[in-house]
C-alpha positions as CSV (number, residue, x, y, z in Angstrom):
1,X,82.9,101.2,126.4
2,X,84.8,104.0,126.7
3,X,82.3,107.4,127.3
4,X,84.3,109.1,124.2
5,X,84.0,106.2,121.4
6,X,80.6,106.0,122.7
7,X,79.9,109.2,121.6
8,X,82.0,109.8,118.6
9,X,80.1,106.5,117.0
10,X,76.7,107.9,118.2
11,X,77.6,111.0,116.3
12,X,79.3,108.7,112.9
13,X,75.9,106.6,113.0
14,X,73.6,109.5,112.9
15,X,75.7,110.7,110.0
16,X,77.3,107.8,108.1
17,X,74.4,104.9,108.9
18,X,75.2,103.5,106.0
19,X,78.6,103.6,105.4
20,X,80.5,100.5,103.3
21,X,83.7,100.6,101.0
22,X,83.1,102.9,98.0
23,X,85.4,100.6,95.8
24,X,83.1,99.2,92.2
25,X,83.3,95.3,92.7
26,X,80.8,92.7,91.8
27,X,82.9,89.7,93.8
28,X,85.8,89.4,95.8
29,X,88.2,89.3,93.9
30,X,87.8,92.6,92.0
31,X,87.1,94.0,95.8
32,X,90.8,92.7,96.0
33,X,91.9,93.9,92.8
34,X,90.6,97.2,93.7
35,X,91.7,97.9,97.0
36,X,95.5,96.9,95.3
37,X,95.2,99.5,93.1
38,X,93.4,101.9,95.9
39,X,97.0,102.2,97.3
40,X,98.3,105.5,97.3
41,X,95.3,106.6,95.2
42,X,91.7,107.7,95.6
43,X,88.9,105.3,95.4
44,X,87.0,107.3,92.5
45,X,90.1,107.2,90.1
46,X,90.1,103.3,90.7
47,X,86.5,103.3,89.8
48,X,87.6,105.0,86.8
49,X,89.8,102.5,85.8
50,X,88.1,99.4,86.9
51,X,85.3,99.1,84.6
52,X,87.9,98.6,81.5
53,X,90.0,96.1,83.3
54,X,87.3,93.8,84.7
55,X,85.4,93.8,81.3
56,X,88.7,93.0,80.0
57,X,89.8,90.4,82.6
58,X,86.8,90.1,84.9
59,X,88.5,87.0,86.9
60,X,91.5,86.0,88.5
61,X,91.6,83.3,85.8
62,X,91.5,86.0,83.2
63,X,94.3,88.8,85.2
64,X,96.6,85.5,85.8
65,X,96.8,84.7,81.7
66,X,96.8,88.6,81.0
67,X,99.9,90.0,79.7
68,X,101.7,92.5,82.3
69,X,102.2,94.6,80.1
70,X,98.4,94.9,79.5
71,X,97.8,95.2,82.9
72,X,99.7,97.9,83.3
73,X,98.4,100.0,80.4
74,X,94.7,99.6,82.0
75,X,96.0,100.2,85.6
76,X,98.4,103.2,84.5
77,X,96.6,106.2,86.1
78,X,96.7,104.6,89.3
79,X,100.2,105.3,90.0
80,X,103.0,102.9,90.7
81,X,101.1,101.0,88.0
82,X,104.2,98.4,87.3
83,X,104.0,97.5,90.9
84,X,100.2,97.3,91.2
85,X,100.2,95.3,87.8
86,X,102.5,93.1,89.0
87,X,100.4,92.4,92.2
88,X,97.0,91.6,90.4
89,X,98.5,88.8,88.0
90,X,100.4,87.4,90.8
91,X,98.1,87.5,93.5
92,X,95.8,85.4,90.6
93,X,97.9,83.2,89.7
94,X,98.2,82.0,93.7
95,X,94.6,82.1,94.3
96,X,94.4,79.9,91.5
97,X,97.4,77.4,92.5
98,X,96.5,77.9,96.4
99,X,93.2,79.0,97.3
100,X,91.2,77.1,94.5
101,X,90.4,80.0,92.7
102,X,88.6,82.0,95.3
103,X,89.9,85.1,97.2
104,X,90.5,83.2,101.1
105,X,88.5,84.4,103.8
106,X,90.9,84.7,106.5
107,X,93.7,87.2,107.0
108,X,96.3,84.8,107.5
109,X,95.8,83.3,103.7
110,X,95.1,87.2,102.4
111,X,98.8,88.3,103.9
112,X,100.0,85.9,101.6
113,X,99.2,87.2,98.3
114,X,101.8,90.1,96.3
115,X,100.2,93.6,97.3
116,X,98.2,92.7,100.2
117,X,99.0,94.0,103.8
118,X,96.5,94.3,106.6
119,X,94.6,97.2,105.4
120,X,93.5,95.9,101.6
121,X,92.9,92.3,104.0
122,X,90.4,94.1,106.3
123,X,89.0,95.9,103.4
124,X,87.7,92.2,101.7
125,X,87.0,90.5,104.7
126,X,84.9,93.3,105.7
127,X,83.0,94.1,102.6
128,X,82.9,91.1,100.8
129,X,82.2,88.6,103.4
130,X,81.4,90.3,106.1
131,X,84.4,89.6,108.5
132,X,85.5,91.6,111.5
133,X,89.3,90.7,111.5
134,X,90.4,94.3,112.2
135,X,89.9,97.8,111.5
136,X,90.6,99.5,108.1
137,X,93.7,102.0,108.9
138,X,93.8,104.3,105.2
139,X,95.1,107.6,105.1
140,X,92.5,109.2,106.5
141,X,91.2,106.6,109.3
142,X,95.2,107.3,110.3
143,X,93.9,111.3,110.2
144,X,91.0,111.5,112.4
145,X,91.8,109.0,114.9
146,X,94.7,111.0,115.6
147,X,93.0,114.1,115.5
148,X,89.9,112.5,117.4
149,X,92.7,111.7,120.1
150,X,91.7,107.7,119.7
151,X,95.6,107.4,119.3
152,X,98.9,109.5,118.9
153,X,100.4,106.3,117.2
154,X,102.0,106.8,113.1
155,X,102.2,103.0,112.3
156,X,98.9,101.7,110.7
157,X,99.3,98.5,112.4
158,X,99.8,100.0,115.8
159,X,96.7,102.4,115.4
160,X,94.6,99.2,114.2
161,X,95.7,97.4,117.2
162,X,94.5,100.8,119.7
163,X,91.3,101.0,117.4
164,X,90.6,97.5,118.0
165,X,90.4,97.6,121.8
166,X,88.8,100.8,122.0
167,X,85.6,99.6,119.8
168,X,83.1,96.6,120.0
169,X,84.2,94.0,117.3
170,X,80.3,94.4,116.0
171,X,81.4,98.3,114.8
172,X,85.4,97.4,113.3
173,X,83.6,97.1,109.6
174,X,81.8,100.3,109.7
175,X,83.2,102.6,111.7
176,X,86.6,102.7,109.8
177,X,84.2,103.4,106.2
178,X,82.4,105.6,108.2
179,X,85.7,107.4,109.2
180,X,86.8,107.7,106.0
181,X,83.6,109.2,104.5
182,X,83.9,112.3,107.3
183,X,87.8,112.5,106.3
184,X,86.5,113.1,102.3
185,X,83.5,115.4,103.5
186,X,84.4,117.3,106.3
187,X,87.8,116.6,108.0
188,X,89.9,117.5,105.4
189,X,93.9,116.9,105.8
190,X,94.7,120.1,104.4
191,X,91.7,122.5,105.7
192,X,89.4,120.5,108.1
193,X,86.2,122.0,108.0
194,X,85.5,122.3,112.2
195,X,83.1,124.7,112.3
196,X,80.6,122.0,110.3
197,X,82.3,119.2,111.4
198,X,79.6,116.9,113.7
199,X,82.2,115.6,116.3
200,X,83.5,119.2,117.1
201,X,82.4,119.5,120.6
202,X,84.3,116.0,121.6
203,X,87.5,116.6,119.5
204,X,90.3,117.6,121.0
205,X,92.4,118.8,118.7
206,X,89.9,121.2,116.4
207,X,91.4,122.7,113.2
208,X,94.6,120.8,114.4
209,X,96.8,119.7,111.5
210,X,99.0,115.9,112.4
């Protein structure tokens, strides 16, 4: 392993141990349903509107039945909420005709469903069963491994791919939930906070905006 990842995930594990997706699910599919609506949107507004819309339709049995227009008066404060309501039934109503009513545990069968691309893939494959597929690449994993100098790639996919040979498989889940805790705490897109920040001796490009 490179001598640098090696020591920016010493530094990420003495600080983030424990890091994990902050997104309120109790099963895959709302983990999928929430990481939809996650797009282009912070993870504690979704867990705002969550807890109405799963008590309402808790399943994809439920969100596949569930008018759109529904939908889309629960999801509203998420932003591009006809889009996003538009993913959640449809992406239901295939798990249901395709995947036997269960969110599918490889990325290949994810990719498939309205409103899922790579990242919202790794994100429930990594947290709800536990699979290494790839690296989460949000807006701030995209931030810091820039800044970090892990990559002076723009296209999430391309990043994932460079993040992906630069760490052991074993780290992929946590180190990207790990990245984006120090993105919300410390290295902040507008005014990173250097002088606290834990990695600032090995980052290149301190107080550095992308």
């Amino acid at each position: 392993m490179d001598s640098k990842i090696f020591g920016i995930i010493s530094i990420l594990k003495s600080s983030y141990p424990d890091a994990q997706c902050s997104l309120d699910h109790k099963n895959p599919f709302q983990l999928l349903a929430a990481t939809i609506l996650s797009a282009q949107c912070t993870d504690e507004r979704v867990n705002m509107v969550t807890p109405a819309l799963f008590k309402k339709y808790p399943g994809q049995a439920e969100t596949a039945k569930a008018p759109l227009a529904d939908i889309e008066r629960l999801v509203h404060s998420t932003g591009f909420y006809k889009n996003k309501a538009l993913a959640l039934k449809e992406a239901s109503k295939a798990l249901i005709e395709n995947f036997g009513g269960k969110a599918p545990g490889t990325m290949e069968e994810l990719l498939t469903l309205r409103g899922v691309a790579r990242k919202t893939a790794n994100v429930v494959l990594g947290s709800a069963y536990g699979i290494a597929a790839g690296v989460v690449v949000d807006t701030h994993v995209k931030r810091l491994a820039f800044r970090l100098g892990l990559t002076k790639e723009t296209d999430p996919v391309k990043i994932e791919r460079e993040l992906m040979k630069a760490l052991p498989q074993t780290d992929w889940i946590w180190f990207a939930h790990a990245l984006i805790l120090h993105g919300r705490a410390v290295c902040d897109a507008r005014k990173p906070l250097c002088g606290e920040c834990q990695l600032n001796r090995i980052c290149p490009r301190k107080g550095v905006k992308p």
